[in-house]
C-alpha positions in Angstrom: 13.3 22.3 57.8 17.3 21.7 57.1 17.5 18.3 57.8 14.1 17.8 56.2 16.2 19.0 52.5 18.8 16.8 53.9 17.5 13.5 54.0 15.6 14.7 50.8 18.7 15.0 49.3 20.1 12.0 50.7 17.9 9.9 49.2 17.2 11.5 45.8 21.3 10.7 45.3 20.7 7.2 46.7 18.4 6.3 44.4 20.4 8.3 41.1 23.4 6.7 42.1 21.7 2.6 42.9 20.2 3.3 39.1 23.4 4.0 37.4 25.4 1.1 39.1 22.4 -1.6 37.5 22.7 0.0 34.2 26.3 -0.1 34.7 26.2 -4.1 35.4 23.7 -4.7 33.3 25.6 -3.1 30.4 28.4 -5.0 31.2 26.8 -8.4 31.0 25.7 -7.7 28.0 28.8 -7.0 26.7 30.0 -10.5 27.9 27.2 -12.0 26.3 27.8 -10.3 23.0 31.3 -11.7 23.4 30.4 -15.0 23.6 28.2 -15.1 20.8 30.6 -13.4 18.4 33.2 -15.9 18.9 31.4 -19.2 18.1 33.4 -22.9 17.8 35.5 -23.2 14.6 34.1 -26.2 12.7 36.4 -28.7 11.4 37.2 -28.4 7.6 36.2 -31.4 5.3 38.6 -32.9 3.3 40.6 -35.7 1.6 43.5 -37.7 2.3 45.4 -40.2 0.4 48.6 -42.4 1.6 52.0 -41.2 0.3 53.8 -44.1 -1.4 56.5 -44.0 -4.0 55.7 -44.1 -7.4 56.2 -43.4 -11.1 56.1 -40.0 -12.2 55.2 -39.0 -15.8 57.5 -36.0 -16.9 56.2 -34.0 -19.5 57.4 -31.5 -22.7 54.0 -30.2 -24.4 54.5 -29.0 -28.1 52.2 -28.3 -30.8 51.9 -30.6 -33.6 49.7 -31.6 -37.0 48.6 -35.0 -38.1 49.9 -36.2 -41.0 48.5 -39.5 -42.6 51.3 -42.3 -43.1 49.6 -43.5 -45.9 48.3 -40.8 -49.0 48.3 -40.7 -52.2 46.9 -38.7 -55.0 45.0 -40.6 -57.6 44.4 -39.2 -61.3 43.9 -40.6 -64.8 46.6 -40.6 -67.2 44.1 -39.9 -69.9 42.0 -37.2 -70.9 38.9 -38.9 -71.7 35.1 -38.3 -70.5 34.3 -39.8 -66.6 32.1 -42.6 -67.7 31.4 -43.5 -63.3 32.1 -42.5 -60.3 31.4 -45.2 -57.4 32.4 -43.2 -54.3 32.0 -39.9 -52.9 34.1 -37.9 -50.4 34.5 -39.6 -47.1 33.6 -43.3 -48.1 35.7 -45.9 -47.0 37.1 -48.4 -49.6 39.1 -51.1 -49.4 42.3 -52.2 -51.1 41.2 -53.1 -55.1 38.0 -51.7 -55.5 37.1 -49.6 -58.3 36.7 -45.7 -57.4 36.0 -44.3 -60.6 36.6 -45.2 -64.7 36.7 -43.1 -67.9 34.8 -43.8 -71.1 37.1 -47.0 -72.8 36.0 -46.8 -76.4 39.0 -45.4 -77.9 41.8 -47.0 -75.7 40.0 -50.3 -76.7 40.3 -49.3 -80.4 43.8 -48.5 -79.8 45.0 -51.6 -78.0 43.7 -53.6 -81.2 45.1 -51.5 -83.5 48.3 -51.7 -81.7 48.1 -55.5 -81.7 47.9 -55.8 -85.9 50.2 -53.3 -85.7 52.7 -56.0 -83.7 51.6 -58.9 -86.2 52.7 -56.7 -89.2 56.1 -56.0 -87.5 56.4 -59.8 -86.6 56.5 -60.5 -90.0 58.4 -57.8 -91.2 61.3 -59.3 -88.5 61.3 -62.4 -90.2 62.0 -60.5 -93.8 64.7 -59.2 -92.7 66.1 -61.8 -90.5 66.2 -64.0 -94.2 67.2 -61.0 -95.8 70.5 -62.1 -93.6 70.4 -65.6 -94.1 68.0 -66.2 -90.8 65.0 -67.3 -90.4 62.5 -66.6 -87.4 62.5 -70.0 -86.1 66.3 -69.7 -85.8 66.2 -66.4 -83.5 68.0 -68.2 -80.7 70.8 -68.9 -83.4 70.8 -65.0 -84.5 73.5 -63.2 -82.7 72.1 -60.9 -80.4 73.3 -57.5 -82.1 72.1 -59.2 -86.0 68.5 -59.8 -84.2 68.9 -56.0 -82.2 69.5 -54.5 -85.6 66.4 -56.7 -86.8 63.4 -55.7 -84.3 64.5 -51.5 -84.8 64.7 -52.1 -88.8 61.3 -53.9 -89.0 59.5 -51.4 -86.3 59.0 -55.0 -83.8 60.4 -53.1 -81.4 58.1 -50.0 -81.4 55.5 -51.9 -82.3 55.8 -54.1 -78.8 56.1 -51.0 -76.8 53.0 -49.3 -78.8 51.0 -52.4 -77.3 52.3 -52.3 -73.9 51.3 -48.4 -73.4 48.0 -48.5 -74.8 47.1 -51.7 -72.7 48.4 -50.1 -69.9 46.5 -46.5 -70.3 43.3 -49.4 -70.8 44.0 -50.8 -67.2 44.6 -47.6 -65.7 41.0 -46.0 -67.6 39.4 -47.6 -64.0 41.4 -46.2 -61.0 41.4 -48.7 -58.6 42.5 -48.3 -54.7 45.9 -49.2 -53.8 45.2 -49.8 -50.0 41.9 -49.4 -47.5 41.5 -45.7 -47.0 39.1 -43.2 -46.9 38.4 -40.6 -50.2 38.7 -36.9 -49.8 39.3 -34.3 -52.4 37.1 -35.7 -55.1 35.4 -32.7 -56.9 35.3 -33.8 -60.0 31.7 -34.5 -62.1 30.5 -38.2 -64.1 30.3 -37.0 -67.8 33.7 -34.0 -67.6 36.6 -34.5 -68.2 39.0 -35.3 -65.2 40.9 -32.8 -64.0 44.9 -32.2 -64.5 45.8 -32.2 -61.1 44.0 -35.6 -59.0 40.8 -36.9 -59.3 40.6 -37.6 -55.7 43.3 -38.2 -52.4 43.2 -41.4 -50.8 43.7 -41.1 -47.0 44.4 -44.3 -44.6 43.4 -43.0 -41.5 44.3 -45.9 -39.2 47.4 -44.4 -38.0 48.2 -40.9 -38.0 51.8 -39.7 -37.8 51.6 -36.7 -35.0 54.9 -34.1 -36.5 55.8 -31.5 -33.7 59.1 -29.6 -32.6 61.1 -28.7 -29.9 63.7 -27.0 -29.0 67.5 -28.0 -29.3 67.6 -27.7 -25.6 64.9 -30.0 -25.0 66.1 -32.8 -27.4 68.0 -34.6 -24.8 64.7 -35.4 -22.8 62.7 -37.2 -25.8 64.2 -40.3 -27.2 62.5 -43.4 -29.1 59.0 -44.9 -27.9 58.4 -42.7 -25.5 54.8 -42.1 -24.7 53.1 -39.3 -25.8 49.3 -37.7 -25.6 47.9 -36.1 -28.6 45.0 -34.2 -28.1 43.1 -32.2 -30.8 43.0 -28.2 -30.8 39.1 -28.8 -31.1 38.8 -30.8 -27.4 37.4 -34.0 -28.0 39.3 -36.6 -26.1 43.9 -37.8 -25.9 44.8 -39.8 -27.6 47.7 -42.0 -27.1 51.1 -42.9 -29.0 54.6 -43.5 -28.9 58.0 -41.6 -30.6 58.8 -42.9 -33.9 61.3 -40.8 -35.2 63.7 -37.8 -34.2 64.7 -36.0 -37.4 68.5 -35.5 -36.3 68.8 -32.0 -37.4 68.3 -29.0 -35.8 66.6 -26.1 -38.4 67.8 -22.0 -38.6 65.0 -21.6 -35.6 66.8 -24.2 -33.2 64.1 -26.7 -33.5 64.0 -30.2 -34.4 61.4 -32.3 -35.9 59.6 -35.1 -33.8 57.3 -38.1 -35.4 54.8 -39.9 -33.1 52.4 -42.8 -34.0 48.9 -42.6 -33.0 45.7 -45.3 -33.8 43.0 -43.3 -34.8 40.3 -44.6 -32.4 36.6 -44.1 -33.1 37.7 -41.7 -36.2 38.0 -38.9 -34.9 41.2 -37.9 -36.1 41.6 -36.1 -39.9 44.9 -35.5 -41.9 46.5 -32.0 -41.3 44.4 -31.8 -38.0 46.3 -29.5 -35.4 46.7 -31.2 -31.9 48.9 -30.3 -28.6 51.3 -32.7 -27.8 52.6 -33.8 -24.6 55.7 -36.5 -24.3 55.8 -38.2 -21.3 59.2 -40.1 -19.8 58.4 -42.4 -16.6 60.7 -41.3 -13.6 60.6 -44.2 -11.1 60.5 -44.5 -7.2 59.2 -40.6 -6.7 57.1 -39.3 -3.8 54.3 -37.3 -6.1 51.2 -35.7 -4.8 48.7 -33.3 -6.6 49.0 -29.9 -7.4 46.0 -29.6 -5.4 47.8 -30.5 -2.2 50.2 -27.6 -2.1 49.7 -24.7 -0.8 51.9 -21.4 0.1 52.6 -20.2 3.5 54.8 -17.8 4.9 56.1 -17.7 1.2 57.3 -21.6 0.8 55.1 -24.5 -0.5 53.7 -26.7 2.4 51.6 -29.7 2.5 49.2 -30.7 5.2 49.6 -33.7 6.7 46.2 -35.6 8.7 47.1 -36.5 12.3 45.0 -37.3 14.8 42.0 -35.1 13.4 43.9 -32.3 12.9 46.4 -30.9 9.6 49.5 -30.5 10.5 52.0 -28.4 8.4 55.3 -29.8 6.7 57.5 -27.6 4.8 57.8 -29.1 1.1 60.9 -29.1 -1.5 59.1 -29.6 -5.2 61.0 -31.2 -7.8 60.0 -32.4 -11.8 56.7 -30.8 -12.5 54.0 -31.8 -14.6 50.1 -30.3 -15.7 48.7 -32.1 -13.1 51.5 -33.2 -9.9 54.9 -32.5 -8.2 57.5 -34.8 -7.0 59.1 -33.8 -3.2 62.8 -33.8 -3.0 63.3 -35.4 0.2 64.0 -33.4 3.2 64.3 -34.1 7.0 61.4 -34.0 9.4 58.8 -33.8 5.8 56.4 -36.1 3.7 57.3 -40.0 4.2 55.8 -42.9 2.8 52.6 -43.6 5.1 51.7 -40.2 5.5 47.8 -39.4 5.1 48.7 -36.2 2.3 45.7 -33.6 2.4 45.2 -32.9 -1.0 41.3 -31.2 -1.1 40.0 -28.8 1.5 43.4 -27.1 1.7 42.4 -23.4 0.6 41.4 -22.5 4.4 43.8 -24.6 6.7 46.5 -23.7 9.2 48.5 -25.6 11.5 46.8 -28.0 13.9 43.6 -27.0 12.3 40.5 -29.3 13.0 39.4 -31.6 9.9 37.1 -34.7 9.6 38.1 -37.0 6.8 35.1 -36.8 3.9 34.5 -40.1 2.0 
């Protein structure tokens, strides 16, 4: 009966014990397994190169500026008499000559022929008096000049003479006529009013607009003549490009100084007084420059991958000038050289020696 319970027990702990070492294998081949798939292949990163050459590097000073036109003027009659037409409106183009506007000429025409008896009646007064001195008219170029001065103020042929010449004039300037092409702007006034006392209208040439910014006193050094500069309206539509005209050489109570630029208004989409962003550009020669988007940061110092041999390889980086879009390298041992295939998108996620494939 003993060794009955015996080899009962015997084999009960067999079996309890052959169990528990397959779950324990099993168990840990599962665990492998899990390990395996939880630590799949990296894939290589996409990104693109380009070849580092030397090349010309565009320095930039950004500034805020307004357009002013280089070419204005405020037209206005110099008579008070009804608008008889008005031939434009506000943002018509005219050219150089033509006739914007004119007054009512009735009375100016009435005046220039009154002033002109006015002159004949003074001519012969002249000659009264000139034989009142023992002269007569057809010896003026014998009359000694002070005799004949006396003469023309005595007989009124002087004020008669410039009578005529002012009324003829306010005649000719009863039509106001464009002094150069231009655009209109500020007209407000009505056919049939009177004209205003200020202008009747401002005419703009909007060919070339004059870009007026400042910098600082500082900064004066690094802006000179004809050097390139991108305007670009507060509103966003597209840069526009011009040179330095002019660098006011004074330096105001805010340590500023006043900078002109030339810019052609292309497609017209520039307006007098519009505010713009300015940035001057000066051209540095023989520079290594890559894009912003090619550095990156590690271990606290700017780095830039470098493609070899399908993987990106790390190279410690010295930046230089700076600009809204690129860096120049300052060159440094064992870095960027010319020939180099410079990573400069896909960058966010590489190390060293990561894997990449080139993307076209």
């Amino acid at each position: 009966m003993n060794s009955h319970k015996i080899i009962l027990c015997a084999l009960l702990l067999s079996i309890l014990f052959g169990g528990c070492g397959d779950a324990a294998k099993t168990s840990d081949d599962d665990d492998q397994n899990v390990s395996v798939r939880e630590l799949p292949s990296i894939p290589p990163e996409n990104v693109k190169i380009f070849t580092m050459k030397c090349d010309v590097f565009d320095k930039e000073l950004l500034s805020n500026g307004i357009l002013r036109a280089r070419e204005k003027a405020e037209l206005k009659f110099t008579s008070q008499e009804i608008i008889n037409n008005i031939n434009f409106r506000n943002g018509d183009r005219v050219n150089r000559g033509d006739a914007i506007a004119s007054l009512e000429t009735v009375k100016m025409e009435d005046k220039v022929r009154q002033s002109r008896n006015a002159l004949l009646q003074a001519r012969l007064n002249l000659q009264d008096v000139l034989i009142g001195q023992g002269y007569t008219l057809a010896d003026s170029l014998s009359v000694p000049a002070e005799t004949m001065n006396i003469a023309r103020v005595k007989s009124g042929f002087e004020q008669a003479v410039a009578d005529l010449i002012m009324a003829e004039y306010d005649l000719e300037k009863a039509t106001i006529k464009a002094p150069f092409d231009g655009i209109i702007a500020n007209l407000s006034d009505k056919q049939y009013n009177y004209p205003s006392s200020t202008s009747f209208c401002t005419l703009i040439n909007d060919t070339y607009f004059e870009a007026e910014f400042k910098v600082l006193e500082s900064e004066i050094g690094s802006v000179k003549r004809n050097d390139k500069v991108d305007v670009m309206p507060v509103s966003g539509s597209e840069a526009f490009t011009g040179r330095v005209t002019a660098v006011n050489p004074q330096v105001n109570e805010k340590g500023l100084v006043v900078i002109s630029a030339l810019v052609e208004n292309r497609k017209g989409l520039l307006f007098d007084g519009m505010n713009v962003n300015i940035k001057v550009k000066q051209e540095i020669g023989n520079c290594m420059v890559v894009p912003k988007s090619a550095v990156v940061i590690r271990s606290g110092k700017p780095v830039v991958f470098i493609h070899q041999g399908g993987k990106a390889i790390w190279k410690y980086v010295t930046l230089g000038h700076e600009n809204s879009t690129c860096y120049t390298l300052l060159p440094m041992d064992d870095t960027v050289s010319e020939g180099d295939e410079v990573i400069y998108e896909g960058v966010v996620n590489l190390a060293h020696e990561s894997p990449v494939t080139i993307k076209l």
